[in-house]
N, C-alpha and C positions, 0 to 999 in steps of 0.2 A: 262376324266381321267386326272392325272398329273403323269406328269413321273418324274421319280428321280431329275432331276436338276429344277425342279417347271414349265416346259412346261406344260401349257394347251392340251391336245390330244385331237380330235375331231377325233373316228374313226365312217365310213361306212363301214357297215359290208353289205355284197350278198348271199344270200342261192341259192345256185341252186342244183335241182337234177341231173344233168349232163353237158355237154359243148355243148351239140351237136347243139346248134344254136349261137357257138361263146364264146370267150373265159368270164367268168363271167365280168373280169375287162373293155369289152368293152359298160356296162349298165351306168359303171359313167361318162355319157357325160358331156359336157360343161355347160347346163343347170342346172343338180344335183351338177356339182361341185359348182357353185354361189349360188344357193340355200342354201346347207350348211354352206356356207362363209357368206351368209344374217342370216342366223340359229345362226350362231357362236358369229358374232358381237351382233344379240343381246341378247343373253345369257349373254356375255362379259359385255355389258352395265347393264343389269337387275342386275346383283350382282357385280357391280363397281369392275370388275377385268381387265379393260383396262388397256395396255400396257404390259401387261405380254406375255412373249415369247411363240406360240400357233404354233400348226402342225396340219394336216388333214390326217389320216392313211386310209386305208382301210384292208379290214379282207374279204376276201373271201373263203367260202366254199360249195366245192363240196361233197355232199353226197355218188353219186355212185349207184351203184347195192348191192352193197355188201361188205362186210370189214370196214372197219374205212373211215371215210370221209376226204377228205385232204384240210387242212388248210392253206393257203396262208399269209401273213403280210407283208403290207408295207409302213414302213414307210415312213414322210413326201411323201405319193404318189400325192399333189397337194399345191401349193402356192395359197393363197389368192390373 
């Protein structure tokens, strides 16, 4: 996505149905964050949009048992 001031946003979104083997934000290891940042640049490069100011969000949601699911956002949650 781009946000208002023309940042490139690269969010990771987590679905989980509950916590109960830790909290969701503990799956974006080190691995998946590179990953994504190898993902991004070459996006970046495939549609000649290098140099332009870029962040990596994540979005996490928990479902639950029951009631509405809760939605977590945070931004810039890792540096390339």
């Amino acid at each position: 996505m781009v946000d208002r001031d023309s940042t490139i946003v690269f969010v990771e979104v987590k679905t989980r149905t509950d916590e109960s083997f830790g909290p969701v934000e503990s799956v974006i290891t080190v691995s998946k964050k590179a990953k994504a940042v190898r993902a991004a640049r070459y996006f970046l490069t495939m549609y000649n949009i290098e140099g332009r100011p870029l962040r990596f969000d994540v979005v996490t949601i928990i479902l639950g048992q029951s009631g509405r699911p809760s939605i977590r956002h945070y931004d810039n949650a890792f540096a390339p």
